[in-house]
N, C-alpha and C positions, 0 to 999 in steps of 0.2 A: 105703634112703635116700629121704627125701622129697624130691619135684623144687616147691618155693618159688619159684616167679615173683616179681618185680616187679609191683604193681601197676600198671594201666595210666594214664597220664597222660590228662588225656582235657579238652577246652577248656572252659573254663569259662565259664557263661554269661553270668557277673559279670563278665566284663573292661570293663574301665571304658576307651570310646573317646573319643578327641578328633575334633573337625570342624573340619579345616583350613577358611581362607578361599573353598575353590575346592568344599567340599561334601562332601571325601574324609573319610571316616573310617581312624583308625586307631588300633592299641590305646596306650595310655599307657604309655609307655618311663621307668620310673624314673631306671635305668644312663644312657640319655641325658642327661635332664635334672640328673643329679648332676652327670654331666661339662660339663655346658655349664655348669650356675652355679660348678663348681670355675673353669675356665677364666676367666670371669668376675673370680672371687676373685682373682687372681694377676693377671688386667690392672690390678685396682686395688687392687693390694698388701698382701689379705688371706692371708697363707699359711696360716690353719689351715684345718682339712677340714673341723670340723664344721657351719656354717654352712651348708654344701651340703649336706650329712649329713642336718642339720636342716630343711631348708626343704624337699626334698627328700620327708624321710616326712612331714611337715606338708601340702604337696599331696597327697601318695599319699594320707594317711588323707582331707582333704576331699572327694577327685576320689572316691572309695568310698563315703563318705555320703550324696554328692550323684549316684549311679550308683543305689544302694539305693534313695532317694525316688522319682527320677524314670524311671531305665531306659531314658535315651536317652544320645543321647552329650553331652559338653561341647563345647563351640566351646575351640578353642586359644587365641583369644586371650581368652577369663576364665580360662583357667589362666595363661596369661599375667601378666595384672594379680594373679593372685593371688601369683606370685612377688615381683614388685613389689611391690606393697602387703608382703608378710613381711621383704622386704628395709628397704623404708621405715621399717616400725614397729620394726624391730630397730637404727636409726640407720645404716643401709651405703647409705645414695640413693648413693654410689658406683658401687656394684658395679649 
């Protein structure tokens, strides 16, 4: 019988970080930022998901492009603006 390990998971050097206002880096949490624009959604009485869904892999793939170019991290608040500004152009200045 062949003994098949798992391959090892191993950090990747591509993780795309944010830079809080205080200096800190840290890595970009999709799962958060879904749940906090879902949360968002439902204060201002959008119940569907994908909105969040959507905006959501729409930063992920930008914060990856702009990881690719540059190789530093992002400041949080132009991810910030950048949810903003998608929520804007998509008519939800609500949420």
């Amino acid at each position: 019988m062949q003994n098949i390990s798992p391959p090892m998971i191993r950090m990747a050097s591509d993780t795309v970080l944010l830079r809080d206002r205080a200096g800190h880096d840290r890595p970009f949490d999709p799962g958060g930022l879904r749940a906090d624009l879902f949360r968002c959604c439902r204060a201002a009485g959008v119940r569907e998901s994908w909105l969040a869904e959507h905006i959501t892999g729409a930063v992920a793939d930008l914060l990856a492009q702009r990881h690719d170019e540059r190789r530093e991290p992002v400041s949080a608040a132009e991810t910030d603006r950048m949810v903003v500004r998608m929520l804007l152009d998509a008519g939800y200045e609500d949420v």
